[in-house]
C-alpha positions in Angstrom: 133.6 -10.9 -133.8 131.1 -9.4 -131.2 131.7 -7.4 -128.0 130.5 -10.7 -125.9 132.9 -12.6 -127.8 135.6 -10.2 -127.4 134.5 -9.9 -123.8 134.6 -13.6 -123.7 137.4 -14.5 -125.2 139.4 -11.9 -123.1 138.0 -12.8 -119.5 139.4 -16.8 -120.7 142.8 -15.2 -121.1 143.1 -13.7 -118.2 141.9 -16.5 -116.4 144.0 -19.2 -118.2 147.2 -16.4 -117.1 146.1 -16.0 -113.8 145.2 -20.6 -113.6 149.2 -20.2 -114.8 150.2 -17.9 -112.2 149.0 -20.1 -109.3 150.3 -23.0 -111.1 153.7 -20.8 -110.9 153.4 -19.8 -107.6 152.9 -22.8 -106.1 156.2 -24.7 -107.9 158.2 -22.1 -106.9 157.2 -21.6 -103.3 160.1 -21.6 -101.3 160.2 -24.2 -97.8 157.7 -27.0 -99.3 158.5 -30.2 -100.0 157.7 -31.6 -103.3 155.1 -33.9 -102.5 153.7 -30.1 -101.6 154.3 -28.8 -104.9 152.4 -31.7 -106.8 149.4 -31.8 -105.1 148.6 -28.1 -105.3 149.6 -27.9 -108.9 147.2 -31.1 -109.5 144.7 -29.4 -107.2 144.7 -26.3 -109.1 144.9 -27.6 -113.1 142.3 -30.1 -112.3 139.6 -27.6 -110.5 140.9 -24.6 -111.3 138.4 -22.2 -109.8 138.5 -23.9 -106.1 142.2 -24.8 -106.4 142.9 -21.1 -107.1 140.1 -20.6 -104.1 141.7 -23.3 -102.2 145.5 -21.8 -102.6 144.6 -18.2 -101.4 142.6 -19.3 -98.3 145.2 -22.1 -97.2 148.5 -22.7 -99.9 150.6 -20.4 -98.4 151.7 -19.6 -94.7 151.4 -16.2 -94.1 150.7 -14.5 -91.0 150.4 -11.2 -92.8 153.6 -9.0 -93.7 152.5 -6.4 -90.7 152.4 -8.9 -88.0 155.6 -10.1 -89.5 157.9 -7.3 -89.5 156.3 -6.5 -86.1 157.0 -9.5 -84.4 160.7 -9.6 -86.3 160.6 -6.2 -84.4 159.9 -7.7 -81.4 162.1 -10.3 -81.1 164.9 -8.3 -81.8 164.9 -6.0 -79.3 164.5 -8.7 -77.0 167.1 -9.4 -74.3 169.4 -12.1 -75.8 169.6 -15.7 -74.1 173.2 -15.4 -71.6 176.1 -18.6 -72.9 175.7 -21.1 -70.7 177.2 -20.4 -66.8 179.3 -23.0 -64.9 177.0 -25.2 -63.3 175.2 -25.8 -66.7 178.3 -26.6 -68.3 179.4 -28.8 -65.0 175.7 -30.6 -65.4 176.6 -31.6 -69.3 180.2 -33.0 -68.3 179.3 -36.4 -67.5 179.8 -39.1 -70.2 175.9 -39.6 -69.8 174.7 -36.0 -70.4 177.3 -35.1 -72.5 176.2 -37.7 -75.7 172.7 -36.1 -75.4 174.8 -32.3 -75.7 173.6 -32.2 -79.7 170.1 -32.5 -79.1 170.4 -29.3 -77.1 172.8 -27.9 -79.7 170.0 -28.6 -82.5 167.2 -26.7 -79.8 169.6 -23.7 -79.2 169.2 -23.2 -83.0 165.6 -22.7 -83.1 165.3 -20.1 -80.6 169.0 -19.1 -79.4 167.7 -21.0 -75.9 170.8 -22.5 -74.4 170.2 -25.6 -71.5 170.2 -24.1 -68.1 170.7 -26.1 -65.3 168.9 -25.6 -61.6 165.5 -26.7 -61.7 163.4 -28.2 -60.0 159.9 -29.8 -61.8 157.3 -31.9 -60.8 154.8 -34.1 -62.8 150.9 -32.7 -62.1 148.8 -36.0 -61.2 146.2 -35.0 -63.8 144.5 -32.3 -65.2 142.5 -31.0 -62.0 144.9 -31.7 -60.2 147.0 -29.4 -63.0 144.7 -26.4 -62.4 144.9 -26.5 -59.1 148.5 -26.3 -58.7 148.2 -22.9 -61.0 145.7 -21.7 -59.0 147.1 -22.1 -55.8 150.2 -20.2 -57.7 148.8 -17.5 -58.9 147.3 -16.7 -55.4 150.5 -16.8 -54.0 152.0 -14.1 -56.7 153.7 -11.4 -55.5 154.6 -9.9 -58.7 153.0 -10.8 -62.1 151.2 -13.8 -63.7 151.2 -14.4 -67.4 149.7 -17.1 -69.3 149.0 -18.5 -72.6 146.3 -20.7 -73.6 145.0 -22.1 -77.3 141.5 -23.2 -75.5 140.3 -21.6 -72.6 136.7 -22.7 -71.6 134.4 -20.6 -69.7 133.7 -24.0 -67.7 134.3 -25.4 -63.8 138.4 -25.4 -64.3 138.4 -22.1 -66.9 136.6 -20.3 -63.9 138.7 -21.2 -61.2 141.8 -19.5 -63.4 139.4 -16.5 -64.2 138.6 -16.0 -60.1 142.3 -16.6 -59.0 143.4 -14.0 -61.8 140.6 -11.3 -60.5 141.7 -12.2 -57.1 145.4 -11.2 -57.9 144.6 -8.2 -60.2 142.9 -6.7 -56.8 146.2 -7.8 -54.7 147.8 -5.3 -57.6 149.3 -8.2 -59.0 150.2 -7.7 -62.9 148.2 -10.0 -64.5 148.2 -10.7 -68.5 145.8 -12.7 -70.1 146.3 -14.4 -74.1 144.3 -16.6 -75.7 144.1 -17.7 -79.6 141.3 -16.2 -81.7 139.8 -19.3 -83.0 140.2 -22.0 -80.0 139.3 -20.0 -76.9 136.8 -17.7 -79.0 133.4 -19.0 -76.4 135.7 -17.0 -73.4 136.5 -14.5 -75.9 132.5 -13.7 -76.6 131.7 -14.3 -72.5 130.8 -12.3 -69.7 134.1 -13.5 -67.7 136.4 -12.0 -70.6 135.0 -8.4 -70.1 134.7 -9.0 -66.1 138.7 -9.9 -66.1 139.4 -6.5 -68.6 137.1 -4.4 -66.2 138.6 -5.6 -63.3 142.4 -5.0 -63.7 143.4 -8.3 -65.8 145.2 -7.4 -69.2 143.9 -9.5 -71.6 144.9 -10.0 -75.3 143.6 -12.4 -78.4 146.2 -13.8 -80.1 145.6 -14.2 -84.4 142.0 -12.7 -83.7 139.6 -13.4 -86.9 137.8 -10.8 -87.1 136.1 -10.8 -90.3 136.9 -14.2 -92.3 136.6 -12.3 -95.7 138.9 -9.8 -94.3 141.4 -12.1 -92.3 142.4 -13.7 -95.9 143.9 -10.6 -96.9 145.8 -9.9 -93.6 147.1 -13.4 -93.5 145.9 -16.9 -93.7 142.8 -17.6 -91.4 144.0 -21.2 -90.0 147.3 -20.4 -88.6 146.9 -20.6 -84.8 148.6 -20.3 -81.4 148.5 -23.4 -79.9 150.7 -22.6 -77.4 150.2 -23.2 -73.2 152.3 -21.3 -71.4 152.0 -20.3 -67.6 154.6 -17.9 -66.0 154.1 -16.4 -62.1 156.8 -14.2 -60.6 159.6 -14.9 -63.3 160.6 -18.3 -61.7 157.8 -20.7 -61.6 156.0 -21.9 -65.1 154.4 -24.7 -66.5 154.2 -27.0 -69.9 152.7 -29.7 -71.5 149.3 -30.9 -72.9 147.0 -28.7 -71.0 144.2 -26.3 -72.1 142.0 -24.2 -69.3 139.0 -26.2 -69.4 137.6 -29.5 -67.6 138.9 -32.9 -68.7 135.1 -33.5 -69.6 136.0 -31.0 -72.2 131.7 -30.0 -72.8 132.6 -28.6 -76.6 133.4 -32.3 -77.7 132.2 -34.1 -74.9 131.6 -37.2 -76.9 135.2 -37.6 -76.9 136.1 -37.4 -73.5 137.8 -37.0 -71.0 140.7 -35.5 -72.7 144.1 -37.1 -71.5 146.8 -34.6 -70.7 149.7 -34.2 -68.7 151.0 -30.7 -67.3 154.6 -30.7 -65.8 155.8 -27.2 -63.4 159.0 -25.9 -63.8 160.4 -23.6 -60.7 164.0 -22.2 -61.9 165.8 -20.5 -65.1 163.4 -22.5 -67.5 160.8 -20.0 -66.9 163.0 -17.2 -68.1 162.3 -18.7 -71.6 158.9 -19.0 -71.2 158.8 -15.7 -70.2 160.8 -14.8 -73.8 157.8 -16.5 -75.4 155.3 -15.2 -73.8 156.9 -11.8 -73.8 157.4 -12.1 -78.1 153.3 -13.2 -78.6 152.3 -10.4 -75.7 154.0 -7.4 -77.6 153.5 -8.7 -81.1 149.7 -8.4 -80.8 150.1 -5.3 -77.6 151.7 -2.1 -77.4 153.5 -2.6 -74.2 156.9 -3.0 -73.7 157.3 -6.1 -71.1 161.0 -6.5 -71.3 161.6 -5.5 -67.8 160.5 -8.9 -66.7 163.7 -10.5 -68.5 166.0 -7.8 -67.3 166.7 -9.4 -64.0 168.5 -12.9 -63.5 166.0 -16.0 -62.5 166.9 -17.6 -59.5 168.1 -21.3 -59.4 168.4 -24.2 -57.3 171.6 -25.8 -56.6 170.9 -29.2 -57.5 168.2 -29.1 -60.3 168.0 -30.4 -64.0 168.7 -29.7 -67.2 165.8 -28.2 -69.5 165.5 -25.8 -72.4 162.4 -24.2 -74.3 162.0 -25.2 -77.7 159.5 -22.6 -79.4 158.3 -23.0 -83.0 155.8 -21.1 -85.3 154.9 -20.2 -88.8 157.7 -17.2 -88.3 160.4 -19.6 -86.8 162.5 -21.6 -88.8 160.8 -23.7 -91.3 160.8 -27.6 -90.4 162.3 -26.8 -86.9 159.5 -29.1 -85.4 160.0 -32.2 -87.1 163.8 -31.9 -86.9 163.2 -32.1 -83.0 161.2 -35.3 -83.1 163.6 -37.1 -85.7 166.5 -36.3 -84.3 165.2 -37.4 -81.0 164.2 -40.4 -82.6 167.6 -41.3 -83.8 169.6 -40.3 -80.5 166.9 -43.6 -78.8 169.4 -46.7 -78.4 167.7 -48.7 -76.4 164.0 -47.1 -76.0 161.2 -44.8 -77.9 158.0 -43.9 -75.9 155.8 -41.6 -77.6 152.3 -40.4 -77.0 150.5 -38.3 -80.1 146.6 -37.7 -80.5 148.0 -36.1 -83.6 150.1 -37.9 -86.6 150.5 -36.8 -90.1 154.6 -37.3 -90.4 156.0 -35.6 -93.4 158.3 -38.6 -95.3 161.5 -37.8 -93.1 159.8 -38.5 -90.0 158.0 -41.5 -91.0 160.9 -42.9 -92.3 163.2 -42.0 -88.9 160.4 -43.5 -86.9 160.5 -46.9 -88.9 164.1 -46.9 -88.7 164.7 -46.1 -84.8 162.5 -49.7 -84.6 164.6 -51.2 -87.4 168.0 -50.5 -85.4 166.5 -52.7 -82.5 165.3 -49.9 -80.3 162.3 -50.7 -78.4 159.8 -48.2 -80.0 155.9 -47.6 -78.9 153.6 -44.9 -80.0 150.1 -44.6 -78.4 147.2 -42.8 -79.8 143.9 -42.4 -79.5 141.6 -44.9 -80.2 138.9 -42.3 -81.1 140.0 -38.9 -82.6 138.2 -35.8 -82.5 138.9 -35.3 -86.0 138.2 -38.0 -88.0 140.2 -36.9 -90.5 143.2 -36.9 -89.1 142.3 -40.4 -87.3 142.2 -41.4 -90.9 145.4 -40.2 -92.0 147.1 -41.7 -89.4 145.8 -45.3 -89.5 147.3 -45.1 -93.2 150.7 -45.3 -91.8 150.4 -48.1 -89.4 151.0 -51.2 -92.1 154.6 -49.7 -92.5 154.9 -48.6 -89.0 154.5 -52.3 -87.7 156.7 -53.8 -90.8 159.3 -52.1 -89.7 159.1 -53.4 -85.8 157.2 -50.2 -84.3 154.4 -51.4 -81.3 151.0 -49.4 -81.9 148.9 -49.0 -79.6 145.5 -47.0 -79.3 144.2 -45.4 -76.3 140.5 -46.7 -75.0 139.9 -44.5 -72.2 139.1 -41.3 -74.1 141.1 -38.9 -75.6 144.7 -39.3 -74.9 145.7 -35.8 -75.3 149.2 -35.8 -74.2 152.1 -35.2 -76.5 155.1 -36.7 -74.9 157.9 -38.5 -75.9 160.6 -40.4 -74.0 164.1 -41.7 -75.0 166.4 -44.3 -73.0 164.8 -43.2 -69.6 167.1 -40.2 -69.7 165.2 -37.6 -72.0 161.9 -36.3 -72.3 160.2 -33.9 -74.8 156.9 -32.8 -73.5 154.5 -29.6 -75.0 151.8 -28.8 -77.2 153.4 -30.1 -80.3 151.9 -32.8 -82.4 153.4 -34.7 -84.6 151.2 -33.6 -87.5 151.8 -31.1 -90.4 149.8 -28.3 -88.6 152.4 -28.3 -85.6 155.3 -28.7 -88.1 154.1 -25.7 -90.5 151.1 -23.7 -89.3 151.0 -23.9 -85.3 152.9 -21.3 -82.7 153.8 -24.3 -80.2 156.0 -24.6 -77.2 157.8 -27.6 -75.7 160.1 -27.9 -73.2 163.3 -30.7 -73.9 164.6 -31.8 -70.6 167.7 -34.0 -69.3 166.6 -36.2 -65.9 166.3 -39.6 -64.7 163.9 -39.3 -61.8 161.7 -37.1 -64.1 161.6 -39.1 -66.8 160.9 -42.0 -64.8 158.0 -40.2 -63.9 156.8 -39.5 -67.1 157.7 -43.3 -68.0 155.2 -44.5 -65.3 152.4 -42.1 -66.8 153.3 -43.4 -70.4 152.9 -47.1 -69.0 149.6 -45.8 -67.2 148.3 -44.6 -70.2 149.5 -48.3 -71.9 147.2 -50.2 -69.5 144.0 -48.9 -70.9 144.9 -49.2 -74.7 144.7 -52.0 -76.8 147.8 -53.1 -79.4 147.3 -52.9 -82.8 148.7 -56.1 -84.7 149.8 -56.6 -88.6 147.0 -59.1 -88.6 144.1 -56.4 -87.7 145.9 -54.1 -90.4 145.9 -56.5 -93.1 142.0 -57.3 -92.7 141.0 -53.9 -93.3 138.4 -53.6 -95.8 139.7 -52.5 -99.2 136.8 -49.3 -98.5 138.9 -48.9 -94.6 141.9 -48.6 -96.8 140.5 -46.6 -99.4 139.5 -44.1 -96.7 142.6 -43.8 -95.0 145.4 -43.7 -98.0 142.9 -41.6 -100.1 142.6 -38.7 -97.0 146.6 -38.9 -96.0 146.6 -38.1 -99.6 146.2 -34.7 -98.8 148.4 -34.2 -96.0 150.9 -32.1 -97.8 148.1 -30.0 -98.8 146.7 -29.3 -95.3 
């Protein structure tokens, strides 16, 4: 036998052992579901080189170990959430309140967030409207303003957030600044990032890329912080939909306007936002922040009920889609949901169909154009058994309906960045806010009926005529949903 044969021979058996190590590592991957399992090992026996390729870049989700034990760090020597105080436990002690008690119970799990009580929250009328309210905030801070945003766009709305932070970094005003690496990278790269550092405004990139070949070794390159968080002078803070940019939305203008809806908080909520904020803020900076949860948030004395519900690739896996079925199965008489993004894992799908089957009234909007038409494709594959089972599709015609909101009996709403797709159950840092109120809800109702009167109902009869290439399309891409 020659040296090239000998050469030959051995480079094959070290690839055919390192094909069966991947093969290995992806069966015995801890916190995936089978379907998981399958497709990678099918992925990576049937194109070995770009399923091994494939499986380093996105099979696994790793953040890196240092950012890991760092933020593990973090969070620990975080002030712990205080038990619940009287008026909280007063608020929960109606026969109303009380049968929703184990949806906050399942939320205090995630995060150690109990319900608090005392707030006050109001419904922004839309997304100018949304900025404006956080502008006009963060030029009345006294204190400190801290905020949190996936995508922030060096556009009309991003600027007015960049002048009213300069503004309040010159009133000494202690203003922090994170964005995420990959979606607010144009503000990263701009003139207005380095004017806010130069002029007094802490700023911080959350996941940065840096160099892609790199970033693969330090952690997988698509994990993201999709988190919008706002917090001024620990009491006031905001949630929902919202990124810093214009509704026109100019990086995918063809889509818009982007849809969203942005809810402020004033009360004990914020503390929580604050713990968030504070656990990204001194995972990626070495500055010790706790001093703004040392001191007690003040509350109002007739307010509702709301707690923070904060996920990630380092929370507990599946926390996300535990949320959104068990709020699906608490619905008895009504399920309003609004979701640009759906790629359910089984478990979801399957309490979604069933919330209709028990005879609850059960509508999900989307969009009727996605941004990605991938995902737009993924979804439609899940609307034949959606509508056998009772559930009312609809798909939103006047531009992208961004909002990710859902709604149960009139008494409960969910409202944040999550989507209802794998990303936001797996890969995403996200943050919602779970809230018990009437008059709130009923505010967030009237938007989700707002948002019904310019979108059109999608029938069994519209379904069944797809073309067989439609369906093709659609089944063949949500294929690989337990993939991506």
């Amino acid at each position: 036998m020659s040296a090239n044969q000998i050469l030959i021979l051995a480079g094959t058996l070290l690839f055919g052992l390192l094909h069966i190590g991947f093969v290995a590592r992806a069966i015995l991957r801890p916190h995936r579901e089978p379907a998981s399992r399958f497709a990678w090992v099918v992925v990576i026996v049937v194109l070995p080189v770009i399923g091994i390729l494939a499986y380093i870049l996105v099979g696994e989700t790793n953040i890196g170990r240092y950012r890991t034990i760092k933020l593990r760090r973090v969070l620990a020597d975080l002030p712990a959430m205080k038990i619940p105080d009287e008026a909280t436990q007063v608020a929960f002690s109606s026969a109303n309140a009380a049968k929703y008690a184990h949806l906050f119970h399942l939320g205090h799990s995630i995060n150690g967030f109990y319900p608090v009580s005392g707030n006050q929250a109001q419904l922004m009328h839309d997304s100018n409207a949304a900025i404006d309210a956080i502008v006009a905030d963060i030029d009345a801070a006294i204190e400190h303003v801290h905020l949190i945003f996936y995508i922030w766009l060096p556009d009309h709305n991003g600027l007015k957030i960049v002048d009213a932070l300069l503004r309040a970094a010159a009133r000494k005003v202690a203003c922090r600044a994170m964005v995420d690496g990959l979606g607010s990278r144009t503000m990263i790269a701009s003139k207005y990032w380095a004017s806010m550092r130069a002029n007094g405004v802490q700023v911080a990139t959350a996941l940065p890329i840096g160099n892609p070949l790199l970033r693969v070794v330090r952690g997988r390159i698509d994990l993201r912080n999709h988190r919008k968080i706002v917090v001024i002078d620990r009491h006031i803070t905001y949630c929902g939909s919202q990124n810093c940019a214009d509704p026109e939305f100019l990086i995918k203008a063809s889509f818009a306007p982007w849809v969203d809806a942005l809810i402020r908080f004033d009360g004990p909520i914020a503390w929580q936002n604050q713990h968030l904020f504070a656990s990204d803020w001194m995972a990626q900076v070495d500055e010790d922040i706790t001093r703004y949860l040392q001191q007690p948030v003040p509350r109002h004395d007739h307010g509702l009920v709301a707690q923070v519900i904060g996920t990630g690739p380092t929370a507990r896996h599946s926390a996300m889609p535990e949320v959104f079925a068990t709020l699906m199965f608490a619905a008895r008489r009504e399920l309003f949901i609004t979701t640009p993004y759906y790629v359910p894992d089984e478990a979801m799908q399957a309490a979604l169909c069933a919330t209709a089957l028990r005879g609850v009234a059960t509508t999900i909007i989307f969009p009727a154009r996605n941004d990605s038409w991938i995902v737009g494709a993924a979804s439609r594959s899940y609307y034949a058994d959606l509508l056998a089972a009772g559930v009312r599709i609809f798909e939103y015609q006047g531009g992208l309906l961004h909002t990710k909101s859902l709604t149960v009996d009139g008494d409960i709403t969910l409202i944040g960045s999550a989507n209802m797709d794998r990303r936001s159950f797996e890969l995403n840092y996200e943050n919602n806010i779970l809230f018990y109120d009437t008059t709130l809800t009923a505010a967030l109702r009237e938007r989700q009926a707002s948002y019904l009167a310019r979108s059109s109902e999608v029938t069994p009869d519209q379904v069944s005529q797809w073309s067989v290439g439609r369906r093709l399309l659609n089944n063949g891409v949500a294929m690989f949903g337990p993939i991506l």
